[in-house]
N, CA and C atoms as a LAMMPS dump frame, in Angstrom:
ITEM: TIMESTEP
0
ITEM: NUMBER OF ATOMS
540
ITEM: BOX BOUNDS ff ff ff
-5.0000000000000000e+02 5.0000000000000000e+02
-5.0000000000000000e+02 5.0000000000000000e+02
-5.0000000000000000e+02 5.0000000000000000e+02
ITEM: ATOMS id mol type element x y z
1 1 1 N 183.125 -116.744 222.932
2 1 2 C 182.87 -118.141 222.618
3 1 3 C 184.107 -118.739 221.938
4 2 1 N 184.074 -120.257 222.023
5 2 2 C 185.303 -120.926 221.346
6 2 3 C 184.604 -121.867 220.225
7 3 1 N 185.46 -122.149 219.309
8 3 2 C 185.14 -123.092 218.178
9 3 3 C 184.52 -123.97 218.77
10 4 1 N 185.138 -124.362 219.894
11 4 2 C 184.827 -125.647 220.607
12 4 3 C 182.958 -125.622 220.896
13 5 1 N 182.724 -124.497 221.759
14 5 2 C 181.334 -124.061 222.5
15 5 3 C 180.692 -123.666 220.873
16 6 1 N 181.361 -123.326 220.385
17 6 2 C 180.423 -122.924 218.774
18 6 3 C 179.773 -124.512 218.261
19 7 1 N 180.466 -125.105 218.113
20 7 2 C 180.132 -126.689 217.122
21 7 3 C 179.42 -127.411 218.479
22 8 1 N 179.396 -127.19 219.838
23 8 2 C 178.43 -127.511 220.262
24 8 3 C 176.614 -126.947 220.53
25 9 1 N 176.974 -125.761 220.409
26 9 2 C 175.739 -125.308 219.709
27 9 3 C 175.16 -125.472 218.58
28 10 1 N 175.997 -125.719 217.301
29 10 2 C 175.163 -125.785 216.156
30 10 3 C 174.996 -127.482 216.543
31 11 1 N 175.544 -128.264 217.455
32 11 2 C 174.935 -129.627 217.509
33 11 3 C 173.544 -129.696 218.126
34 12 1 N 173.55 -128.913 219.169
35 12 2 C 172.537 -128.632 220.215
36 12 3 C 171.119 -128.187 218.787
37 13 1 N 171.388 -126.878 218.085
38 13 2 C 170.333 -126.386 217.032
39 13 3 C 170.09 -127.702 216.062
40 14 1 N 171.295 -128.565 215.513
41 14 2 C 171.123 -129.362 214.695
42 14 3 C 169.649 -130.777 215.087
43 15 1 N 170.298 -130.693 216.468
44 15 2 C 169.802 -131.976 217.307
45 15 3 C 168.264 -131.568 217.042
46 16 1 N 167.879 -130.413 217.66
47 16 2 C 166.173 -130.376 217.461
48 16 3 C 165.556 -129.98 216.313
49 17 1 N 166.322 -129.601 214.893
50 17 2 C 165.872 -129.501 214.243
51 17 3 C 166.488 -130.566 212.955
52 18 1 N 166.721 -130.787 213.292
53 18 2 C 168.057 -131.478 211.666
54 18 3 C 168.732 -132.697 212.403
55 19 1 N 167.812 -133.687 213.147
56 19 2 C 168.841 -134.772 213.201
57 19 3 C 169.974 -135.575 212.253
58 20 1 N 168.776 -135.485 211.107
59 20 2 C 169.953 -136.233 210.091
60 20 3 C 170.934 -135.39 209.311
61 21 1 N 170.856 -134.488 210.001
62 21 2 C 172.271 -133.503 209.178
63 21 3 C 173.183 -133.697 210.346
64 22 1 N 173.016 -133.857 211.525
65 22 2 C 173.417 -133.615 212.874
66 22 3 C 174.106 -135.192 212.676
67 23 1 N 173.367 -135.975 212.153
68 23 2 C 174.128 -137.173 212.185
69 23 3 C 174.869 -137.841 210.178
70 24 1 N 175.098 -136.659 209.957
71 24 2 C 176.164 -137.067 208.624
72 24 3 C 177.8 -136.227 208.957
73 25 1 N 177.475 -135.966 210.24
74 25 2 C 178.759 -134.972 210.569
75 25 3 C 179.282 -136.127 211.024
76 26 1 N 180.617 -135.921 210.992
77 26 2 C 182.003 -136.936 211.189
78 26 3 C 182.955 -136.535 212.576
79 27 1 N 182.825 -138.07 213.131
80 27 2 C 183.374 -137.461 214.079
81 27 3 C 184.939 -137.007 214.074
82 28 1 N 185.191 -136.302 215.762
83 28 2 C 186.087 -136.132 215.99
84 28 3 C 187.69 -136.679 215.174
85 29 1 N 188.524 -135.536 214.83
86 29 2 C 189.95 -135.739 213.802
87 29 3 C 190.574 -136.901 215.128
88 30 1 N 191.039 -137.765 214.55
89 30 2 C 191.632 -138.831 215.515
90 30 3 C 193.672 -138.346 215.387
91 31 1 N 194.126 -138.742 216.345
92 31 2 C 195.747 -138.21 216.658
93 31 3 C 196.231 -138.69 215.348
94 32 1 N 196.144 -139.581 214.48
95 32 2 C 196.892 -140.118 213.502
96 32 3 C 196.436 -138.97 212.416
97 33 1 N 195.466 -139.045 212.189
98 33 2 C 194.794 -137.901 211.021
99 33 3 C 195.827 -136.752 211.265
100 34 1 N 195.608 -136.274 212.586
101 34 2 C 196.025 -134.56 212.904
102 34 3 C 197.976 -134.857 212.441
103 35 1 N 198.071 -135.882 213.028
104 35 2 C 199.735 -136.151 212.485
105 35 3 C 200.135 -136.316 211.291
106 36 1 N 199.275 -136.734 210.58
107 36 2 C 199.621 -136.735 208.852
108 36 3 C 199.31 -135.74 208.372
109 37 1 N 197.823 -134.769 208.393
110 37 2 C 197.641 -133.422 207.854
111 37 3 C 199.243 -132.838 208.497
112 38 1 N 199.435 -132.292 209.73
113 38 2 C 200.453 -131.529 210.278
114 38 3 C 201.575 -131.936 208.877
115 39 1 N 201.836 -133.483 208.827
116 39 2 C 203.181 -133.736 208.509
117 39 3 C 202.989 -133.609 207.119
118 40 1 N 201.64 -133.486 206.534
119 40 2 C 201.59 -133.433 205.096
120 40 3 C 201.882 -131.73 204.643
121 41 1 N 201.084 -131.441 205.432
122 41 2 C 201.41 -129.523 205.285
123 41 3 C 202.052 -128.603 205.686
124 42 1 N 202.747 -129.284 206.466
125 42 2 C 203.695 -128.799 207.616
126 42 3 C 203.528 -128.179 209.057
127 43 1 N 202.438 -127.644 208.973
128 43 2 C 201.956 -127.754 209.678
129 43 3 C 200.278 -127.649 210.283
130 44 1 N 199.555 -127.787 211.432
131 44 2 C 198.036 -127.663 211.116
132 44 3 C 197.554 -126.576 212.291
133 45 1 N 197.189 -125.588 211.684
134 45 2 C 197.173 -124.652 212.176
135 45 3 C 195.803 -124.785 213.239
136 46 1 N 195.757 -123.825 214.463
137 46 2 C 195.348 -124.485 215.737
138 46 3 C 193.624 -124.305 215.348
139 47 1 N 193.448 -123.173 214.725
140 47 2 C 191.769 -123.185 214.414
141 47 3 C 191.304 -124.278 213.559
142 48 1 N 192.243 -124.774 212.775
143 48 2 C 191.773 -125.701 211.825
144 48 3 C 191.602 -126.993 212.544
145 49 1 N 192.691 -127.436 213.446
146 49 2 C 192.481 -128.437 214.957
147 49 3 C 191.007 -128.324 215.589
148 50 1 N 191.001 -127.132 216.279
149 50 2 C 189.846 -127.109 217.425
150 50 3 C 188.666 -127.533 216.188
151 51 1 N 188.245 -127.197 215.032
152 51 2 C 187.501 -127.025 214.331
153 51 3 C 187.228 -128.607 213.918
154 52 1 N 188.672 -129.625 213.712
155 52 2 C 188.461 -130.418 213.721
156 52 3 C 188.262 -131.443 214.495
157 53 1 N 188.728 -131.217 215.82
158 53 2 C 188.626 -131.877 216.986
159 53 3 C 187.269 -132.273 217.712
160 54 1 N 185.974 -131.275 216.995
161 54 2 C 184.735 -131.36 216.899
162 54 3 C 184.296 -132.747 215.841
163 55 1 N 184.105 -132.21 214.8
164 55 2 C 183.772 -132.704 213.485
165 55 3 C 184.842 -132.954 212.392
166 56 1 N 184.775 -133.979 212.094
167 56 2 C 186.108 -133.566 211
168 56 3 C 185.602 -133.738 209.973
169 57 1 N 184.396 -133.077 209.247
170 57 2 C 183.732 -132.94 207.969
171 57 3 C 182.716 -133.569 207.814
172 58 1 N 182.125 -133.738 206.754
173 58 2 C 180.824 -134.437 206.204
174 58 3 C 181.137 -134.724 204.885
175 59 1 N 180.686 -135.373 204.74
176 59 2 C 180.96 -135.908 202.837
177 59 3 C 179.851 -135.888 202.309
178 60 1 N 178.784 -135.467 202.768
179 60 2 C 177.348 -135.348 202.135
180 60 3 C 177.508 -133.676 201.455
181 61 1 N 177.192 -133.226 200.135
182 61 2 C 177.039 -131.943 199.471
183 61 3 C 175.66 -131.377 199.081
184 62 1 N 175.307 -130.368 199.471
185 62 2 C 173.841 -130.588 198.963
186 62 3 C 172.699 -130.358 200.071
187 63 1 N 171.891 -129.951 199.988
188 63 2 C 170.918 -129.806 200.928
189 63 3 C 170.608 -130.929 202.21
190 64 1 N 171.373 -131.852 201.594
191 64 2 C 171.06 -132.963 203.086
192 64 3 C 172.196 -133.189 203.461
193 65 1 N 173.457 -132.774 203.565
194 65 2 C 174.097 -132.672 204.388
195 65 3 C 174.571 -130.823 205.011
196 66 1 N 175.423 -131.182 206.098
197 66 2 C 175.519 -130.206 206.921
198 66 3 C 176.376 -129.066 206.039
199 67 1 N 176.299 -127.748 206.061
200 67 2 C 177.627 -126.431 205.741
201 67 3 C 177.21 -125.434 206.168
202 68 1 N 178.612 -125.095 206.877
203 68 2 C 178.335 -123.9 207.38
204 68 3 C 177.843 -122.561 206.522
205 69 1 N 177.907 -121.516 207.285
206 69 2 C 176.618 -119.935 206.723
207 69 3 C 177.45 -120.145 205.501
208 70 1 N 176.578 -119.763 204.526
209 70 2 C 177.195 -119.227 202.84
210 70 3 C 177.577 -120.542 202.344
211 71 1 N 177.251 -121.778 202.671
212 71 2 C 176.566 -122.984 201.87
213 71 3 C 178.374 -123.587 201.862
214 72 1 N 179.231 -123.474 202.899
215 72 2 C 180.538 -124.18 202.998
216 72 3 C 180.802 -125.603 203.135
217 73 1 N 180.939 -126.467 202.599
218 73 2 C 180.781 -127.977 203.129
219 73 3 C 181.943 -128.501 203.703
220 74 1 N 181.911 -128.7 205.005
221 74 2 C 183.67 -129.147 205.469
222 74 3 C 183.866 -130.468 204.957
223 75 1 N 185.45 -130.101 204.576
224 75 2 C 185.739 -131.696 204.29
225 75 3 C 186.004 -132.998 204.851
226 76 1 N 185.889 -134.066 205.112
227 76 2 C 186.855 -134.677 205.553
228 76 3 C 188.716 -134.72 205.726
229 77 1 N 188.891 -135.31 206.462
230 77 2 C 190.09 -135.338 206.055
231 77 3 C 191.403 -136.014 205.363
232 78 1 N 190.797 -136.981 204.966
233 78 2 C 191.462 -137.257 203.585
234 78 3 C 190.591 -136.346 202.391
235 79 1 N 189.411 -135.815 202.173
236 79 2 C 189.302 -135.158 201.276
237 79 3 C 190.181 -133.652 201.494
238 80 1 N 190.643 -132.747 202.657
239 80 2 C 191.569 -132.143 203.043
240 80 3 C 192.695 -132.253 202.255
241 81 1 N 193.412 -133.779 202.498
242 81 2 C 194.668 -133.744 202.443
243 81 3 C 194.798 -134.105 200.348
244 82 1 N 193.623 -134.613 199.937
245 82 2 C 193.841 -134.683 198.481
246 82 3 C 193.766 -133.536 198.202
247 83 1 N 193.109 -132.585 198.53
248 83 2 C 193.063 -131.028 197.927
249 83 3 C 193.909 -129.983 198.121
250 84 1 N 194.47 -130.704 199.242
251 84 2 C 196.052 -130.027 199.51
252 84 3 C 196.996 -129.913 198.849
253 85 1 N 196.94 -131.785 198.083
254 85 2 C 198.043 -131.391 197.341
255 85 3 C 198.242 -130.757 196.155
256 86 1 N 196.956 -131.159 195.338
257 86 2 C 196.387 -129.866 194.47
258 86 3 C 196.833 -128.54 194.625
259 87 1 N 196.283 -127.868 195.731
260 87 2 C 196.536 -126.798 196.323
261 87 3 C 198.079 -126.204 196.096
262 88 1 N 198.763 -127.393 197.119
263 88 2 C 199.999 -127.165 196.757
264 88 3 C 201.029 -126.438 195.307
265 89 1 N 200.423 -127.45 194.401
266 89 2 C 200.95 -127.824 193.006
267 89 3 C 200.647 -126.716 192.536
268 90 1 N 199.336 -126.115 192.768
269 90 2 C 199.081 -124.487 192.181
270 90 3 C 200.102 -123.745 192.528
271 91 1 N 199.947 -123.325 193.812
272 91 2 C 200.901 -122.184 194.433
273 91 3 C 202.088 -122.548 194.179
274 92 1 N 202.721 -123.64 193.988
275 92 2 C 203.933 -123.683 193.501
276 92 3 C 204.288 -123.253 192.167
277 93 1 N 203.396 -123.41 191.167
278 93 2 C 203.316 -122.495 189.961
279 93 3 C 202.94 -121.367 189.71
280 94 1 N 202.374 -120.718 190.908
281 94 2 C 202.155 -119.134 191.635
282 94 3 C 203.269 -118.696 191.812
283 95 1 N 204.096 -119.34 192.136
284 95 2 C 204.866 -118.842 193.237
285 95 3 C 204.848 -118.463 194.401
286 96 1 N 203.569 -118.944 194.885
287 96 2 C 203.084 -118.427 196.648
288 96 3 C 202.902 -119.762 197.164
289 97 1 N 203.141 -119.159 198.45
290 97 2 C 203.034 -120.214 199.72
291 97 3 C 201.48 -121.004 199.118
292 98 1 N 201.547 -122.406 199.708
293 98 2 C 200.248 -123.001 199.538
294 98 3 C 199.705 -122.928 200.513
295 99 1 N 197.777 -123.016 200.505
296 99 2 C 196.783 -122.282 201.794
297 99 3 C 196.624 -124.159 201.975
298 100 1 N 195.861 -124.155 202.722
299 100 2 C 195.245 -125.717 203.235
300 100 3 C 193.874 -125.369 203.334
301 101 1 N 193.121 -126.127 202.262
302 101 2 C 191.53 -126.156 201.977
303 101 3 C 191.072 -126.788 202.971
304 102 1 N 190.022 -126.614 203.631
305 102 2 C 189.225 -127.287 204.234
306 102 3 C 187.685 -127.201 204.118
307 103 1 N 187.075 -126.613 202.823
308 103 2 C 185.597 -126.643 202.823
309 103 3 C 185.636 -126.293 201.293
310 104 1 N 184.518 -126.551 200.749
311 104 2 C 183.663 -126.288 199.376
312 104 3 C 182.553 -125.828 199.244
313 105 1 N 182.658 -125.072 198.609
314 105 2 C 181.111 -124.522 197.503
315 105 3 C 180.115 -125.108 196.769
316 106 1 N 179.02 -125.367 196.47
317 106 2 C 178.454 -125.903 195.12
318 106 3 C 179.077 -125.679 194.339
319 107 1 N 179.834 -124.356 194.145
320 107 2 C 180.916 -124.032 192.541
321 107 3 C 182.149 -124.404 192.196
322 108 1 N 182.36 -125.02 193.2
323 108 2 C 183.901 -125.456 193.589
324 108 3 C 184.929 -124.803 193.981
325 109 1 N 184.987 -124.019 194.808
326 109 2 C 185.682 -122.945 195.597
327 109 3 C 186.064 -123.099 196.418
328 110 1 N 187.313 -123.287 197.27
329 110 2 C 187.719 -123.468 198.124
330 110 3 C 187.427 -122.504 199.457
331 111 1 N 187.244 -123.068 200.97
332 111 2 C 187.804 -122.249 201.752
333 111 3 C 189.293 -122.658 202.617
334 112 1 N 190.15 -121.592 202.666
335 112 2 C 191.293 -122.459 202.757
336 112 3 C 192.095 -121.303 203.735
337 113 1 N 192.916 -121.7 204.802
338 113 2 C 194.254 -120.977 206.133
339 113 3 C 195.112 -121.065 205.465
340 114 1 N 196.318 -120.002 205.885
341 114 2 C 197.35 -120.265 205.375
342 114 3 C 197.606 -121.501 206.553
343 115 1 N 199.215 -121.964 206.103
344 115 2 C 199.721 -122.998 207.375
345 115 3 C 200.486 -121.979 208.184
346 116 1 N 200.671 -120.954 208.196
347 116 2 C 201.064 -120.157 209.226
348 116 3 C 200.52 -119.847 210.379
349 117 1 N 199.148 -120.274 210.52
350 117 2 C 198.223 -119.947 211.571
351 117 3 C 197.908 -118.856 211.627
352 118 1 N 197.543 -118.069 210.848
353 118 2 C 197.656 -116.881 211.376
354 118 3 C 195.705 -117.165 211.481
355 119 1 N 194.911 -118.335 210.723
356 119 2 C 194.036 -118.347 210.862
357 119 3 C 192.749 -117.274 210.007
358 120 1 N 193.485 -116.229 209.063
359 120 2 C 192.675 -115.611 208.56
360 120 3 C 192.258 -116.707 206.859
361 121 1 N 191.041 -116.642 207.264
362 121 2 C 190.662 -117.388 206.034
363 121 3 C 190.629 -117.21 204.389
364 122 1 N 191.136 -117.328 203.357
365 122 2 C 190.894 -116.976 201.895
366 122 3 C 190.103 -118.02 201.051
367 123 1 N 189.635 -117.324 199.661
368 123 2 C 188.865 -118.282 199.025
369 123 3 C 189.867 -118.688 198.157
370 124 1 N 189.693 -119.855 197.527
371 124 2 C 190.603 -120.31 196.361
372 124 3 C 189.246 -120.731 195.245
373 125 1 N 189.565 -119.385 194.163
374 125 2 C 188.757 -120.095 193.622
375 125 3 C 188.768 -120.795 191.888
376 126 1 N 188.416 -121.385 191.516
377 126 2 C 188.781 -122.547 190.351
378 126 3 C 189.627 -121.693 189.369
379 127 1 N 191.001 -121.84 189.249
380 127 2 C 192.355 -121.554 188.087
381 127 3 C 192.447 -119.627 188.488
382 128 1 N 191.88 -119.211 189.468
383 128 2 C 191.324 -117.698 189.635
384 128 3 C 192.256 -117.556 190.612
385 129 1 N 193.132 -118.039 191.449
386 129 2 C 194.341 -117.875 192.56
387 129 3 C 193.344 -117.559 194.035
388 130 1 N 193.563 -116.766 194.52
389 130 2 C 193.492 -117.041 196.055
390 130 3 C 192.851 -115.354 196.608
391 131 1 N 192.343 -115.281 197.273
392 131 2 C 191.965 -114.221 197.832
393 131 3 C 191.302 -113.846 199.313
394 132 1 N 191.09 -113.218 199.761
395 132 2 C 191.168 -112.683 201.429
396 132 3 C 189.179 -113.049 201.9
397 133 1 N 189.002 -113.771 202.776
398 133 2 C 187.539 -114.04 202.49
399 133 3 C 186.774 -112.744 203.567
400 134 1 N 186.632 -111.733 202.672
401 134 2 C 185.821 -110.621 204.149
402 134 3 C 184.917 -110.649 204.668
403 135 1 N 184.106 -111.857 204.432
404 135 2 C 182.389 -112.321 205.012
405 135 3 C 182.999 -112.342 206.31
406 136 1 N 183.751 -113.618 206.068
407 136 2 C 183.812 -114.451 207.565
408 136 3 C 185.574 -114.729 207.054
409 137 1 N 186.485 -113.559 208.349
410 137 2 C 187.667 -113.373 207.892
411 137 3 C 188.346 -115.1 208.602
412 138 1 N 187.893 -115.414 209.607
413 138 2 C 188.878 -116.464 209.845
414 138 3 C 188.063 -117.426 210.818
415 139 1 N 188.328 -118.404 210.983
416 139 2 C 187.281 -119.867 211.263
417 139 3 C 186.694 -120.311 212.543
418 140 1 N 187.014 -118.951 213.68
419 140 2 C 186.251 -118.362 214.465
420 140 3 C 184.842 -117.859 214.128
421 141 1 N 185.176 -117.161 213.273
422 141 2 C 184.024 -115.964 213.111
423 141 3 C 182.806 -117.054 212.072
424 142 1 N 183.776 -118.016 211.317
425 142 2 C 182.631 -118.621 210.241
426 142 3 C 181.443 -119.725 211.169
427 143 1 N 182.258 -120.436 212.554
428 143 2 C 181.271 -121.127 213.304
429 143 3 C 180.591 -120.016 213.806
430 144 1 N 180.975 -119.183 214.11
431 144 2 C 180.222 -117.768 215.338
432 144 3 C 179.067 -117.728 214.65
433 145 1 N 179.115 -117.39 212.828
434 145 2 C 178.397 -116.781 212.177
435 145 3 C 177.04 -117.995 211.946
436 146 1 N 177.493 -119.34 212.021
437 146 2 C 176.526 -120.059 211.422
438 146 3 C 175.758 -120.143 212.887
439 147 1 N 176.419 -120.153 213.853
440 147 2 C 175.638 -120.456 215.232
441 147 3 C 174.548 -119.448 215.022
442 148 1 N 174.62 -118.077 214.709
443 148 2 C 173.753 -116.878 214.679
444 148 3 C 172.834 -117.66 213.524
445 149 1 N 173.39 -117.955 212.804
446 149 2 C 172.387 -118.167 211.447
447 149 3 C 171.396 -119.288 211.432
448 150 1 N 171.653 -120.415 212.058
449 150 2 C 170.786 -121.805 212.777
450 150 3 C 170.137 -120.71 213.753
451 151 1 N 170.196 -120.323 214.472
452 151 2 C 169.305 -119.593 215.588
453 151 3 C 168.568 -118.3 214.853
454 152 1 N 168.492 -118.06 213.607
455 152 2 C 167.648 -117.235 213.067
456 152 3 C 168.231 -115.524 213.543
457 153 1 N 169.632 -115.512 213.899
458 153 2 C 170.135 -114.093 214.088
459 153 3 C 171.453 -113.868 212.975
460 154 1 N 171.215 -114.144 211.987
461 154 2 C 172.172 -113.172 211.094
462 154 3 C 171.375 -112.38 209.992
463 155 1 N 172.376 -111.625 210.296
464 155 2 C 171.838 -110.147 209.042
465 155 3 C 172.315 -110.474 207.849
466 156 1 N 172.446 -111.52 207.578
467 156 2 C 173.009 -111.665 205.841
468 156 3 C 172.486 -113.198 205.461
469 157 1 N 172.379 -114.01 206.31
470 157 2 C 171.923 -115.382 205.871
471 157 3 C 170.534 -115.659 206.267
472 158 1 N 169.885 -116.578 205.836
473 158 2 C 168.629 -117.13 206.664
474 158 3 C 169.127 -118.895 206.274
475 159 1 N 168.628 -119.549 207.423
476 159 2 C 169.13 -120.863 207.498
477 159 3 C 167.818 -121.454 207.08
478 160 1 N 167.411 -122.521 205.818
479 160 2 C 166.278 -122.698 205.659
480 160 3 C 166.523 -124.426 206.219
481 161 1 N 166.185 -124.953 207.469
482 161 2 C 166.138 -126.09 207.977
483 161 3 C 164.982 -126.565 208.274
484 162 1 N 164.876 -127.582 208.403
485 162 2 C 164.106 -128.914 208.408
486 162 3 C 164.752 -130.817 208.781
487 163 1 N 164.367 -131.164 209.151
488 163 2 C 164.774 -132.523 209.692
489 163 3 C 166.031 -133.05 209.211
490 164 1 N 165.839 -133.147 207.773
491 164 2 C 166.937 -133.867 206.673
492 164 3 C 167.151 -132.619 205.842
493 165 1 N 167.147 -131.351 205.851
494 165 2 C 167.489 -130.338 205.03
495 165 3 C 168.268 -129.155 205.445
496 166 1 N 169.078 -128.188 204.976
497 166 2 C 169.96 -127.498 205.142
498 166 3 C 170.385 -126.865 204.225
499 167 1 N 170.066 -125.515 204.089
500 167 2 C 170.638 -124.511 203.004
501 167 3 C 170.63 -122.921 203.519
502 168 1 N 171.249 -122.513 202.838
503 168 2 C 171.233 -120.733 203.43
504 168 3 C 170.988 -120.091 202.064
505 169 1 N 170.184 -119.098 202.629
506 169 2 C 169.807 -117.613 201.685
507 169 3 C 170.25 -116.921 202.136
508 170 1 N 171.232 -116.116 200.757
509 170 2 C 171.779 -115.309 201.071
510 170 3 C 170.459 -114.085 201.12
511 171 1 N 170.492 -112.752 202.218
512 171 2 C 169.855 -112.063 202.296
513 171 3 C 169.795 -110.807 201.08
514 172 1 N 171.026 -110.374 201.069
515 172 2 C 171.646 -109.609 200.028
516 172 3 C 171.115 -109.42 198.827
517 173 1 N 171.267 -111.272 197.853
518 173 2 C 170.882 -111.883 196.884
519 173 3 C 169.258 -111.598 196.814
520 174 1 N 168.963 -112.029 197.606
521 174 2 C 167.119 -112.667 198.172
522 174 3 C 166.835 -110.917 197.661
523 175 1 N 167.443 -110.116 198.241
524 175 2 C 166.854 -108.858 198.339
525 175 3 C 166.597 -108.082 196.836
526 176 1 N 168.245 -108.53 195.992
527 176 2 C 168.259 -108.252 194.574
528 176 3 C 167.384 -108.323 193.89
529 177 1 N 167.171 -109.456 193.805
530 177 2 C 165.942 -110.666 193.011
531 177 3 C 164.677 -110.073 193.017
532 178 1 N 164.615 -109.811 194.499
533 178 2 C 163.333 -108.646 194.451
534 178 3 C 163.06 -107.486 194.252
535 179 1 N 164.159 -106.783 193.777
536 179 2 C 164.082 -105.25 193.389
537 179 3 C 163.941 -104.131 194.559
538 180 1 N 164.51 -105.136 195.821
539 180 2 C 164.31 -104.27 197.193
540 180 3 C 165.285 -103.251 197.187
């Protein structure tokens, strides 16, 4: 499957179950957007394209709007490119290359590519630096994973949907809680 065939399935799952999450998604990154991210970051790496060439975020946080498995909220893209430069300004006082955010947490955590493309995904998380994300290594696998998870086939999430609602349980967690 491609990013592309992925975000049309979770539209297809969204559509009969979750119209109004299905409709707080944003459309398609327009050529000017993709030319200023590129020229703001240097460059925009091709999963982060196809990914946006679908949807280019939601600005709704929270159970009534859309995120992918493990409760990710994509950004727009001016919210992208403000967190970039953030982003930036860190790693430059790291001393490491800067990643390019493109999603959030309830906790405020980044998910973020390098601009190298190499496409493997890390978390950035609040004044804590940067790290390798092994759920869902790169932004293939994170649509793959939510497509499974809207269709009630992942082994780690359950998608709890409804018309205007949207959240994931983690299985793991769920299991703790219960002393399983």
């Amino acid at each position: 499957m491609s990013i592309v065939s992925d975000w049309q399935a979770i539209d297809v799952e969204l559509s009969q179950q979750a119209p109004r999450i299905l409709a707080d998604l944003r459309p398609p990154i327009t050529e000017s957007e993709a030319e200023n991210w590129a020229h703001t970051a240097g460059v925009l790496p091709v999963e982060l394209r196809e990914l946006y060439d679908v949807h280019a975020g939601t600005a709704t946080r929270g159970s009534s709007g859309f995120s992918f498995i493990g409760e990710w909220y994509p950004f727009t893209v001016d919210e992208a490119l403000m967190r970039y430069h953030r982003c930036r300004r860190m790693a430059e006082s790291w001393e490491r290359p800067p990643l390019i955010p493109f999603a959030i947490d309830l906790s405020g955590s980044y998910l973020a590519v390098r601009p190298g493309g190499s496409g493997d995904l890390s978390i950035i998380l609040d004044d804590a630096g940067d790290a390798p994300y092994e759920r869902y290594p790169d932004i293939a696998t994170l649509v793959a994973r939510t497509v499974d998870g809207l269709r009630g086939n992942s082994p780690d999430s359950r998608a709890e949907l409804a018309e205007q609602y949207l959240s994931w349980t983690n299985l793991e967690e769920e299991a703790d809680d219960h002393g399983y």
